[in-house]
N, C-alpha and C positions, 0 to 999 in steps of 0.2 A: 533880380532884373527880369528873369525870363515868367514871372509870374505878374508883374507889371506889364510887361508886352503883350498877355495873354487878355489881361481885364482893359485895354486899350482898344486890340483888337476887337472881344468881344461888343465892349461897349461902342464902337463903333457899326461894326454887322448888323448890332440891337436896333441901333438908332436911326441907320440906314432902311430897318424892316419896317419900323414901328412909330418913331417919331418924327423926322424929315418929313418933308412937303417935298413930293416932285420937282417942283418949283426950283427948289435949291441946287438939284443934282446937276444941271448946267453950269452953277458957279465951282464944284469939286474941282475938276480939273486947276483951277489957278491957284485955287486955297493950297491944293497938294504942290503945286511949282513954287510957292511964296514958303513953305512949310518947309520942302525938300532945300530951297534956297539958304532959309535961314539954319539950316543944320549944318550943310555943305559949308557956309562959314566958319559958322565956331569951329568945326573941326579943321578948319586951315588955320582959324589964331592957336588949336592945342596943337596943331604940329609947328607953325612958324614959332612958337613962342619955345620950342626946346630945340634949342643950336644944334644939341649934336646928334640926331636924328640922321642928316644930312651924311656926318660925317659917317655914323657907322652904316646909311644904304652905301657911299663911294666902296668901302670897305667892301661889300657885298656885290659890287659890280654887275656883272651879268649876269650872277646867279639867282637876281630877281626875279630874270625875264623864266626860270626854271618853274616857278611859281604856278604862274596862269598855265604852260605849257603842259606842266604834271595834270594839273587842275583839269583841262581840257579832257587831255588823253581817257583820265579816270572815269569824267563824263560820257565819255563815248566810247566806253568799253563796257560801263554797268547799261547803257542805254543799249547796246548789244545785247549783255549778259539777260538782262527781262526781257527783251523780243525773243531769244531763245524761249525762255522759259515758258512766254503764253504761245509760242508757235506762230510768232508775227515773221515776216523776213527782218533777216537781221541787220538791213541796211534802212528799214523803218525805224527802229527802234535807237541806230545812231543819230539818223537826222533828228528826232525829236529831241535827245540828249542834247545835240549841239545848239540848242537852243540856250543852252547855259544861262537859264532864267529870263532872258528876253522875251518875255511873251506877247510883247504886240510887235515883232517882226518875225520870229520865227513861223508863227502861223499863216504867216502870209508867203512866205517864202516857199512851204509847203505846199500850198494850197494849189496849182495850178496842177500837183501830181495827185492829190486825195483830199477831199473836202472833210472825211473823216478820221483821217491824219491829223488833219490841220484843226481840228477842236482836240484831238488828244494831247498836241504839241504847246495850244493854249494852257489848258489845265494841267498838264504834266508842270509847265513852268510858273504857272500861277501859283500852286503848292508847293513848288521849288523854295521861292521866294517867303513862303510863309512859312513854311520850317525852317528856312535858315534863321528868319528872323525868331522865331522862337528859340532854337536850338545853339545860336550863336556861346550864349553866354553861357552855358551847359559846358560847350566845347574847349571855351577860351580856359574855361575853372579846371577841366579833369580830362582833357587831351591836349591843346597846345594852341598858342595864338596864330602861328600860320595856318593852321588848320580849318580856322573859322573863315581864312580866305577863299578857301577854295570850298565852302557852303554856299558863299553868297552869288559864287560864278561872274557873270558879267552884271549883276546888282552891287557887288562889292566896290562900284565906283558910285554909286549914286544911293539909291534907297539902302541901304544893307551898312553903307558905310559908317553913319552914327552909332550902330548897334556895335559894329566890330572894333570902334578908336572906343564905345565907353569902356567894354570888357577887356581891351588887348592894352597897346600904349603906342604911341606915336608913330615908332616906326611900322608896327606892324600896321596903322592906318595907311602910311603911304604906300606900302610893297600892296597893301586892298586895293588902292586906287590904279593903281599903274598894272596890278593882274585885270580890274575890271575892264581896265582899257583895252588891254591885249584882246579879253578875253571878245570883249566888244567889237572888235573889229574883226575876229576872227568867225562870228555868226553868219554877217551878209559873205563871206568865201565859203567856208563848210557846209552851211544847207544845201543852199543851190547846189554845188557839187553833189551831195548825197544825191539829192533831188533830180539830178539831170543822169545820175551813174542809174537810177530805179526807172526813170522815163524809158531809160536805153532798154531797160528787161522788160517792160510792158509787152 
């Protein structure tokens, strides 16, 4: 799987440099909402079509919500951990983290404290997102299916989500969906905050 994902990606980058027309690059955006639409589906008929899904998340109760939580924490403690390590402050270094793959809001959110920030918070999350989606299926094989959730951060509810219901199995597609959520909502609170605690030290 993760060697298909590679020759997709690739052939797309290829085709984007070399064969597309300009022209086209205005229609991407709908192609990719029509594309992520019809994913988002099937993967609702492969969770509604197994009943007890349902029953063993009831079972799991609010131990889901531990999920995205951990997920987060972990984000913004390695996102610490490397601003150490190149001598950035280390409250840069979480706000970018807390971008948890979101990368057309967190640079924005940024951006009113460092315009240089705010392109490393792009790219930091734009690579996020392409190694989970590479690395998903690695993880789900020879570490663990919850584990692939908290790769894809706040992508785990949308783009990331196909990759982690092919490799994992049902339930673990829904505790992806409901961490992405979390984790989603949890971006537009934690930037700002970082961002406005770093304004104060200016």
């Amino acid at each position: 799987m993760t060697i298909k994902i590679l020759l997709v990606l690739a052939a797309g980058i290829l085709s984007g440099l070399y064969i597309m027309d300009p022209s086209f690059y205005g229609a991407t955006d709908i192609l990719l909402d029509i594309g992520l639409s019809l994913l988002l589906f099937f993967v609702g008929i492969d969770i509604g079509s197994n009943k007890k899904v349902f029953d063993h998340l009831r079972e799991m109760g609010f131990k889901i919500i531990l999920v995205p939580f951990s997920a987060a924490v972990g984000c913004v403690a390695g996102g610490i951990a490397v601003a150490f390590i190149f001598g950035m402050p280390l409250l840069e270094g979480a706000a970018v983290a807390a971008g948890f793959g979101w990368y057309s809001l967190a640079p924005v959110l940024i951006a009113p404290y460092s315009a240089e920030l705010s392109a490393i918070a792009f790219l930091t999350n734009v690579f996020r997102e392409i190694l989970a989606i590479v690395f998903i299926s690695y993880t789900a094989s020879y570490i663990g299916f919850f584990e692939t959730v908290g790769l894809g951060g706040a992508t785990s509810m949308d783009t990331t989500l196909p990759i982690i219901t092919r490799n994992t199995n049902a339930e673990t597609a829904v505790v992806a969906f409901v961490s992405g959520m979390v984790m989603s909502l949890l971006v537009p609170v934690l930037v700002p905050l970082i961002v406005s605690i770093l304004q104060l030290q200016m």
